[in-house]
C-alpha positions as CSV (number, residue, x, y, z in Angstrom):
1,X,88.5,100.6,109.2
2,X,90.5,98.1,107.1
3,X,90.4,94.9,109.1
4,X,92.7,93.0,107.0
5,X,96.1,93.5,108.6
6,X,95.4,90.8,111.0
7,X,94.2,88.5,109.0
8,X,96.7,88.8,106.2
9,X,99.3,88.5,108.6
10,X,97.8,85.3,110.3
11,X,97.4,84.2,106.5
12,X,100.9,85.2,105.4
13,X,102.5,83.0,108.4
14,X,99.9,80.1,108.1
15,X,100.8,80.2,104.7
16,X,104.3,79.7,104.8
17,X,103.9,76.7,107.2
18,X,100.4,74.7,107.6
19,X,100.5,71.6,105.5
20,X,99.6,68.4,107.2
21,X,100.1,66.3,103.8
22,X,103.6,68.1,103.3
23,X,104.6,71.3,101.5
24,X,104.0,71.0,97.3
25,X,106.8,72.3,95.3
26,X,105.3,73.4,91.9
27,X,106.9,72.3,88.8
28,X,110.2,70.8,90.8
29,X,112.0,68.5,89.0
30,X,112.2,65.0,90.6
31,X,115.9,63.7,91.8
32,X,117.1,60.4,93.1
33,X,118.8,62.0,95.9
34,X,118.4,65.3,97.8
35,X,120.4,68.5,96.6
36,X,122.3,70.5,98.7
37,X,120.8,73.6,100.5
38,X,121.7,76.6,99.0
39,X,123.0,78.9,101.2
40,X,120.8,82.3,102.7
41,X,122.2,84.5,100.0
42,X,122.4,81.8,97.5
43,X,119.2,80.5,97.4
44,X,116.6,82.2,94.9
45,X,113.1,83.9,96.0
46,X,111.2,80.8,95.8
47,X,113.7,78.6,97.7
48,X,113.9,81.0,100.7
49,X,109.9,81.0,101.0
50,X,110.2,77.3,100.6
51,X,113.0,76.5,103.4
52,X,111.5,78.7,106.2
53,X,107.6,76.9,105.6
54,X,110.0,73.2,106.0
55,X,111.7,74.4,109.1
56,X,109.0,76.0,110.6
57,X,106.5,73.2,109.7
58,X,109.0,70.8,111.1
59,X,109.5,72.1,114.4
60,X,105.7,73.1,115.1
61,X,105.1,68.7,114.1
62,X,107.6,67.8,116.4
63,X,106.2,70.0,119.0
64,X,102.4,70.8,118.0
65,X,101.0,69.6,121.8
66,X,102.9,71.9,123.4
67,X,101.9,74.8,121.3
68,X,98.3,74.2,121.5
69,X,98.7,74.6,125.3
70,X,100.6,77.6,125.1
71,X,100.2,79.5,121.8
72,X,102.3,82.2,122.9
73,X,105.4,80.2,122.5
74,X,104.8,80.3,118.6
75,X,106.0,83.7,118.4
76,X,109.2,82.1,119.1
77,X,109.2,79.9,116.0
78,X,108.2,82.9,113.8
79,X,111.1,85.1,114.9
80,X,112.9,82.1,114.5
81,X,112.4,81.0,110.7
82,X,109.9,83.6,109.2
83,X,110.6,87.1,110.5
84,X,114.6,86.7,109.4
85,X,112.9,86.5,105.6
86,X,111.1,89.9,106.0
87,X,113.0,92.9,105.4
88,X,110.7,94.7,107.9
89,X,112.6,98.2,107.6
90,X,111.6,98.4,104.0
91,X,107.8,97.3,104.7
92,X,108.0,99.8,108.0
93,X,109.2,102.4,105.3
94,X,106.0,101.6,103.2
95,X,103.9,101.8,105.8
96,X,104.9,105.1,107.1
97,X,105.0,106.7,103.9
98,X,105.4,110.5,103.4
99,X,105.6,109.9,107.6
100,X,108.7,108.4,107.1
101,X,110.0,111.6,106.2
102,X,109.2,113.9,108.8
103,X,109.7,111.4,111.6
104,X,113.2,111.8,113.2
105,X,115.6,108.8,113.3
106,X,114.7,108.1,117.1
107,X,110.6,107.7,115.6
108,X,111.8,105.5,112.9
109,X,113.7,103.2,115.2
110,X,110.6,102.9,117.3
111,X,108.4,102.7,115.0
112,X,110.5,99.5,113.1
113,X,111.1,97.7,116.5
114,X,107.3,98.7,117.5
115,X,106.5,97.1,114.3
116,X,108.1,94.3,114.6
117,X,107.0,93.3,117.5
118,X,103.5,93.8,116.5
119,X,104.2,91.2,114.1
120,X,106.1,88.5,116.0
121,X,103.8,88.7,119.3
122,X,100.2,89.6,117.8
123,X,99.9,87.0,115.1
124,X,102.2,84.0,116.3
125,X,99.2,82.3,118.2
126,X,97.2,82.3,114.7
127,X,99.8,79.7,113.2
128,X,98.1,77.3,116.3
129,X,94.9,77.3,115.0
130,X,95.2,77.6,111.2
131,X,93.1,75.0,109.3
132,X,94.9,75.4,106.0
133,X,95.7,72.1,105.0
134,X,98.0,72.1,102.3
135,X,100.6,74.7,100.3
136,X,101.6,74.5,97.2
137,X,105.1,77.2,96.3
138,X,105.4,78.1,92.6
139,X,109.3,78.5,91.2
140,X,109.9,82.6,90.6
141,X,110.7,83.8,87.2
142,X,113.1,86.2,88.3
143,X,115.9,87.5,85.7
144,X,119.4,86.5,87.3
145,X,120.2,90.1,87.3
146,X,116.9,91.2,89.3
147,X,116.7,92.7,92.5
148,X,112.6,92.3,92.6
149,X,110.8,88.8,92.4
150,X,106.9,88.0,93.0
151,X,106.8,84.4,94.4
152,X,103.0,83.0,94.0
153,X,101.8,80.1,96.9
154,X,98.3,78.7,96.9
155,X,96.8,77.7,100.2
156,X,94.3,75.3,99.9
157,X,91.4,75.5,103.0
158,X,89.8,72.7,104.5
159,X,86.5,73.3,102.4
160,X,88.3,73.4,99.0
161,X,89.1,76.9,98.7
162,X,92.7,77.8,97.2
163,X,93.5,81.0,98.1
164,X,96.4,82.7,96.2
165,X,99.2,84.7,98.3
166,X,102.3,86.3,96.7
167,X,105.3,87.5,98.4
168,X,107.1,90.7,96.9
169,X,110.4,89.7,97.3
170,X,113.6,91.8,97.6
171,X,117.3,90.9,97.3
172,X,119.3,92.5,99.7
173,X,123.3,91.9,100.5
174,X,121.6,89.2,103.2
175,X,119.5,87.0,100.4
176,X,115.9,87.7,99.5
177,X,113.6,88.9,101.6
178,X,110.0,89.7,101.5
179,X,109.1,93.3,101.7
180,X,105.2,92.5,101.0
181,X,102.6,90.1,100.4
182,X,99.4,90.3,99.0
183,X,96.4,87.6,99.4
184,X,93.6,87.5,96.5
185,X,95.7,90.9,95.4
186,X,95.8,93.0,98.8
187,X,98.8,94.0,99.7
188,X,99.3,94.1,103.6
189,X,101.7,96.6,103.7
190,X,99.2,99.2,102.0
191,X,96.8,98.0,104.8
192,X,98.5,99.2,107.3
193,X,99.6,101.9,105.8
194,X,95.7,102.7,105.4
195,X,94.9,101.6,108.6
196,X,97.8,103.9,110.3
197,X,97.2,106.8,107.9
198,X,94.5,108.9,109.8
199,X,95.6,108.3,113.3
200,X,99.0,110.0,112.2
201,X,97.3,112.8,110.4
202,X,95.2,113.5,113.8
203,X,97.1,112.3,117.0
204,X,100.7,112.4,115.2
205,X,103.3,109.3,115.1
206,X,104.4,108.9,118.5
207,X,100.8,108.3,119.5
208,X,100.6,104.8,116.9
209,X,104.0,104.0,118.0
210,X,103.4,103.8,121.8
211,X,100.2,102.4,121.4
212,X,102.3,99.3,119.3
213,X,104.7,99.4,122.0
214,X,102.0,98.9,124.3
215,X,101.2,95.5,122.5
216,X,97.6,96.9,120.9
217,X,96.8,95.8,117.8
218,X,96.7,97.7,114.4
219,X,92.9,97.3,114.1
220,X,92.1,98.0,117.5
221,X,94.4,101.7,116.9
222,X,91.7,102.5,114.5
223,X,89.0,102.1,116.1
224,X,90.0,103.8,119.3
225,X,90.8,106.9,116.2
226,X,87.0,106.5,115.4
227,X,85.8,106.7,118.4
228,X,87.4,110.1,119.3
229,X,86.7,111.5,115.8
């Protein structure tokens, strides 16, 4: 069983806003005054990973109290500023596979939404507890006419550690989004597409998908496969 989904995903969140001594921008250029926003579609890989980790990190400061007393209330900040950055069809697509295929539109629909949730409700409470300490977002060389763009973050832990997380980013007609992300090189997507891969083969789709709906986790689907198997 790959137990990695869950933690990359806490990791990919955290990692996009937990810095208590601010966010680092790698390599930015210093100004006297602040430049304009760019817009959603505008703004460039790096720029989009760096304005949802501000906004998020902003609101969970203003509001951190409250969240530690309810954690579930998190989920609302990630569907908020993080999940609108992840073109979750795509990674659904990746996850499914040659699945993706065969299933019929109604499957895929559930499946997307099912996934989604998964996301938004399983690892919001993580961002609570997260004891990375500092982020540091490094500019994407992406060529102007690209539709693909790796942007590289470092998290650095409380005991020292710097931990490297990349986002595959893809542009779309609604700006970039991230389609994966891979911490010290494992990609998440191909985790749960590892993870999901048996239980299809042996129970078929419908059975991962109402299980998701059902609000169990991704890990906990595989071990319920390996304990019928």
């Amino acid at each position: 069983m790959t137990i990695f989904p869950r933690r990359a995903i806490a990791a990919v969140l955290t990692a996009m806003v937990f810095a208590s001594g601010g966010l680092a921008y790698a390599q930015a250029p210093a100004a006297a005054t602040p430049a304009p926003a760019p817009s959603q579609n505008a703004a460039g890989p790096s720029e989009v990973v760096k304005g949802a980790a501000e906004g998020m990190l902003k609101d969970l400061d203003a509001n951190r109290e409250a969240y530690k007393k309810d954690p579930a209330k998190v989920s609302a900040l990630v569907d908020k500023y993080l999940l609108p950055h992840f073109d979750v069809e795509t990674s659904a697509r990746a996850v499914l596979g040659l699945h993706w295929r065969t299933a019929t539109p109604e499957q895929r629909k559930r499946f997307v939404d099912a996934f989604y949730h998964s996301l938004l409700t399983n690892y919001g409470a993580a961002l609570v507890d997260f004891t990375s300490d500092k982020v540091k977002i490094f500019p994407a060389n992406a060529d102007p006419g690209a539709d693909r763009a790796t942007v590289r973050t470092e998290i650095k832990r409380d005991n020292g550690e710097r931990v490297p997380v990349n986002y595959v980013m893809r542009k779309t007609p609604q700006g970039w989004k991230a389609i994966d992300v891979q911490i010290e090189g494992i990609s998440y997507v191909k985790s749960y597409h590892d993870d999901f891969g048996a239980q299809i083969d042996q129970q078929g789709l419908d059975a991962v998908i109402s299980r998701l709906e059902k609000g169990e986790k991704p890990g906990d689907i595989t071990k319920t496969l390996k304990k019928t198997t």
